[in-house]
N, C-alpha and C positions, 0 to 999 in steps of 0.2 A: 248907834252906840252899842245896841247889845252883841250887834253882827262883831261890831270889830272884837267885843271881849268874846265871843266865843271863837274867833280866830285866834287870838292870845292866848286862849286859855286850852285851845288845844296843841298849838305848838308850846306850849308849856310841858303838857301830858306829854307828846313825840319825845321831846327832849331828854323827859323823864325815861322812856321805855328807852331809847337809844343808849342810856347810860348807866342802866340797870339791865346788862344783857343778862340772859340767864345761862348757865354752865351745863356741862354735858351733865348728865345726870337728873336735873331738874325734872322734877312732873304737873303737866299741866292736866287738870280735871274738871271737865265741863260740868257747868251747875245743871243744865237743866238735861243731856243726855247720858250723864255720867262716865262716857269715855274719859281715858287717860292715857296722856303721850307722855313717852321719857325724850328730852331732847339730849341731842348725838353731837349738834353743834350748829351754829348762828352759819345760815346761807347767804344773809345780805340784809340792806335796809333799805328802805324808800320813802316814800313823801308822807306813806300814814302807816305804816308798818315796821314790823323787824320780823324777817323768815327765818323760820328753824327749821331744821331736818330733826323726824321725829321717827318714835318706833311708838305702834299702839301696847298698850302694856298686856291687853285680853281682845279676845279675837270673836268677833257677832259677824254677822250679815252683812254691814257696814265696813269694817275694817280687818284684818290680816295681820296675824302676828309674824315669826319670822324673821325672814329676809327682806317679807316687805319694809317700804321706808314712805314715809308721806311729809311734806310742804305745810308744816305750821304759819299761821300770819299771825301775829300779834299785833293788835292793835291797840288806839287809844280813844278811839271817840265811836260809840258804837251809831248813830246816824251817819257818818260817814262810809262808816263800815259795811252797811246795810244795804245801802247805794249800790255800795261793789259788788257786795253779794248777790244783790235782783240781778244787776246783769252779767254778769257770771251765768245764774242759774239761766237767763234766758238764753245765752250762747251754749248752753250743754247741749241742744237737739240740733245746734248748728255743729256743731266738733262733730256729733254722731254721723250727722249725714254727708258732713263736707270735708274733713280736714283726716278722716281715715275713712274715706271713701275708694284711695287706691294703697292701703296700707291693707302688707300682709300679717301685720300683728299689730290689730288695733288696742292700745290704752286708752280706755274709759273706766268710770269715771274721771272726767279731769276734776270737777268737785266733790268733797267728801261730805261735809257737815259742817255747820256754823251752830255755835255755842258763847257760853261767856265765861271767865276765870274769875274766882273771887281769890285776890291777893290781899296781901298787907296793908294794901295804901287805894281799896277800892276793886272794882268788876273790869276788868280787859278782855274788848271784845277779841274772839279769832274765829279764822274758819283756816279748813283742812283742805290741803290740794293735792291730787296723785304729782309726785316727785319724781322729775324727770333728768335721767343722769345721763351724762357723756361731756365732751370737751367742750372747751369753746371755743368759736371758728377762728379764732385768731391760732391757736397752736395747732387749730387740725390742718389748717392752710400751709400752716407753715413747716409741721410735718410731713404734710402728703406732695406738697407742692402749689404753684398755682393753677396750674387746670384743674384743678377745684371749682377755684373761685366763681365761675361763671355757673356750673348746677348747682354748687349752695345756695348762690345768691336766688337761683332761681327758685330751688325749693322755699326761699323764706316769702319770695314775692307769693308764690301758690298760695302760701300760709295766709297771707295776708287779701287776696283775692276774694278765698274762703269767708274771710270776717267780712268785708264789705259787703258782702251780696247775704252775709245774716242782718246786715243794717249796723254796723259798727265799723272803727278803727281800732286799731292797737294801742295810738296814742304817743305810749312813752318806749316806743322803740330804739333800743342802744343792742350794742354788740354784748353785754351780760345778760342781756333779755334771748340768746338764742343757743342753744344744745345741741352737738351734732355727737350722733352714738359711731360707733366705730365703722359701722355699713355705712357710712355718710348722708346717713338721714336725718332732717334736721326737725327741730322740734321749738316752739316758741315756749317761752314760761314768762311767769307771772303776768297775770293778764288784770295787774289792776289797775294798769292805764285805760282800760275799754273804755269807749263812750259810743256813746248811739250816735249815728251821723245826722248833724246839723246842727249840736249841740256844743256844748265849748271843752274844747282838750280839758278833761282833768289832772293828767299828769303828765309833766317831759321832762328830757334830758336837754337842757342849753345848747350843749352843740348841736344838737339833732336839729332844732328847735326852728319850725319857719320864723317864728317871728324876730327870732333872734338874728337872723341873717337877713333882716327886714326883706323879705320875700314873699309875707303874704300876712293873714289873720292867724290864729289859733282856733279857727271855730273847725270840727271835725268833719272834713272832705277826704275820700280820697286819696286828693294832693297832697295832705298833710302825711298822712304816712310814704308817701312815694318820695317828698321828699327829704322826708326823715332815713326812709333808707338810701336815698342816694347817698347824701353826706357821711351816714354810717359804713357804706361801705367803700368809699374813698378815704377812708378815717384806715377802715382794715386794711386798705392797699400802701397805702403813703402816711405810714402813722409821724414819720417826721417834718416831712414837707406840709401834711395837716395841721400837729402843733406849732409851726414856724407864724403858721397864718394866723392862726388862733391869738398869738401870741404879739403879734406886730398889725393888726388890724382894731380898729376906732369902733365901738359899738353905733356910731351914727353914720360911719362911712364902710363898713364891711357886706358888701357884695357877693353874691352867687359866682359873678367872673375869676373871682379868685380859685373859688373850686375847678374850674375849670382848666385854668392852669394848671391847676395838679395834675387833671384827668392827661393833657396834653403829655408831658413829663414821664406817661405811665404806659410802659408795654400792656399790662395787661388791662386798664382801665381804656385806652385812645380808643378800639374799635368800637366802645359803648359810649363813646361821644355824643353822638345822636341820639342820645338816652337821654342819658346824663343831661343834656340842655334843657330837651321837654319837659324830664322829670322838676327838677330846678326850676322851668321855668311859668312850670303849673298848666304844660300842652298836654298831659293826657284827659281825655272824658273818661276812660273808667280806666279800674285797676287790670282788668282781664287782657284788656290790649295790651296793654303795659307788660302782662307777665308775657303775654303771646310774642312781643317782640324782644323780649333780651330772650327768652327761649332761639329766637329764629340769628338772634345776632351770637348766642354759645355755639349757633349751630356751624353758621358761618364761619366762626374763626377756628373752630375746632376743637372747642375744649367740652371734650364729653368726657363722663367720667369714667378715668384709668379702671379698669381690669383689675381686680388684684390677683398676684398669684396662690393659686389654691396652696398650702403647704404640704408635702409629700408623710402621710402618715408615720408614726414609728413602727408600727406593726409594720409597713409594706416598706421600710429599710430595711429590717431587720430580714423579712423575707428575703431580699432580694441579696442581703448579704451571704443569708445561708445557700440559696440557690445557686450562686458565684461558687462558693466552698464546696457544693456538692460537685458540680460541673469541673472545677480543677482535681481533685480527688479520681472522678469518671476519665476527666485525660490520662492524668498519672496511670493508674490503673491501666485504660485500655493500651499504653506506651509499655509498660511493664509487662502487660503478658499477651504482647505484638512481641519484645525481645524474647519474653524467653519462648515463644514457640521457635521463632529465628535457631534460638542458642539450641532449642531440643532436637530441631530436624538435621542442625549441621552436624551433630554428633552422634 
């Protein structure tokens, strides 16, 4: 009885925060640290939150005035919140050690500080996360091309390899959950689907979702994220032949084989066929072999990542304009007085 009224009574709260977003400008001011964020603008919402991009208003130890920008959460139930926050704080010595261990410009902290806001209508838990910018893989894909696809995809498996082996999953992995900055390095955010592995998914996306595709449990393996990203990233490749499926499939009779089909259908998705099955069909034992083989299968088909062209400086056009100019000038010149020695000796 009291479990279900505090399930009620927190997606009452949710409800509340999600419709009382707050406006650019707005300042939020922690009770017990006394930091203050002005928000810039609402980045998205989820199952126990709403993220704002924030600026801090004064600048300590802890935070950066500026240019910098930081990952507001708003929350509504602070045990919930709290939850997230321990492991969060537990995965920070993992991010340190694993996840910019071959990063030449590593961002840490990923967490900043967890506080509480006294509003109008009550105390709203948040905590503060470094703010991670760039595209997302669906327009970088679609700009750059798809030989992409295969080191993105690998970079986010890396990502996720990392968490496993600190003893977590990501959880609620969807293609908003992932940032790639213009070098094509990609980046995971909000991390508050984590859960410790063997414990039960606390948060997903339905599509993603093994059990939605009655494929397996929700209890945190592995599998679970592997084959959240499979379907994620056949979602990226075949975004209409995915929602056709989505859309004409029976939640009592909807099957893994149907993804398959897609993958068949797909130039760039068929050579990871033999992925794509295992992953779907919950055949890998760890995530590392997993990443170790779609690395070995990018390798195979070819798609490393493009080159880009360096772009030719303005100074060194400019040079090279003048140095043409100087050099036509030196012809003219040595033509003109090769004639008139001609014109001096013949007279």
């Amino acid at each position: 009885m009291t479990t279900s009224y505090n399930r009620s009574d927190r997606q009452l709260q949710m409800k509340q925060l999600r419709n009382d977003k707050l406006g650019a400008g707005a300042v939020i001011t922690g009770i017990w640290n006394k930091r203050s964020y002005r928000v810039e603008r609402c980045l998205g919402q989820g199952s126990n939150g709403v993220v704002y991009l924030v600026a801090a208003l004064a600048e300590d130890d802890t935070v950066k005035t500026g240019s910098t920008r930081y990952a507001l959460k708003l929350g509504a139930d602070t045990i919930e919140f709290q939850s997230e926050i321990n492991v969060i704080r537990a995965l920070e010595q993992g991010l340190k050690e694993g996840l910019n261990r071959h990063r030449s410009n590593p961002q840490l902290p990923y967490f900043i500080e967890a506080d509480d806001w006294e509003t109008g209508i009550g105390r709203r838990p948040f905590y503060v996360m470094r703010y991670v910018s760039g595209q997302s893989v669906q327009s970088f894909v679609s700009s750059r091309g798809s030989d992409w696809f295969g080191p993105l995809c690998g970079q986010v498996l890396e990502r996720l390899v990392t968490l496993h082996e600190q003893g977590f999953i990501f959880g609620d992995l969807k293609l908003e959950h992932i940032k790639v900055k213009p070098n094509g390095e990609v980046d995971l955010i909000d991390y508050g689907g984590l859960t410790q592995l063997g414990k039960s998914v606390k948060q997903f996306t339905e599509w993603y979702d093994r059990g939605f595709w009655n494929a397996g449990s929700r209890a945190a393996d592995v599998g679970y994220d592997l084959f959240s990203f499979a379907v994620m990233t056949i979602h990226l490749c075949q975004d209409s032949a995915f929602k056709r499926v989505m859309k004409g499939s029976l939640p009592q009779t909807r099957q893994v084989e149907e993804l398959l089909h897609i993958i068949d259908s797909n130039t760039v998705l068929a050579p990871y066929r033999e992925w794509y099955y295992r992953a779907l069909s919950g055949k890998f034992n760890d995530s590392r072999r997993a990443f170790q083989e779609w690395q070995r299968i990018t390798r195979q088909v070819g798609r490393t990542i493009p080159r880009r062209p360096i772009p030719t400086p303005s100074w060194l056009k400019w040079s090279f304009g003048v140095s043409l100019l100087l050099l036509l000038i030196s012809i003219g010149y040595w033509a003109w007085h090769e004639r008139w020695l001609q014109d001096l000796l013949m007279s």
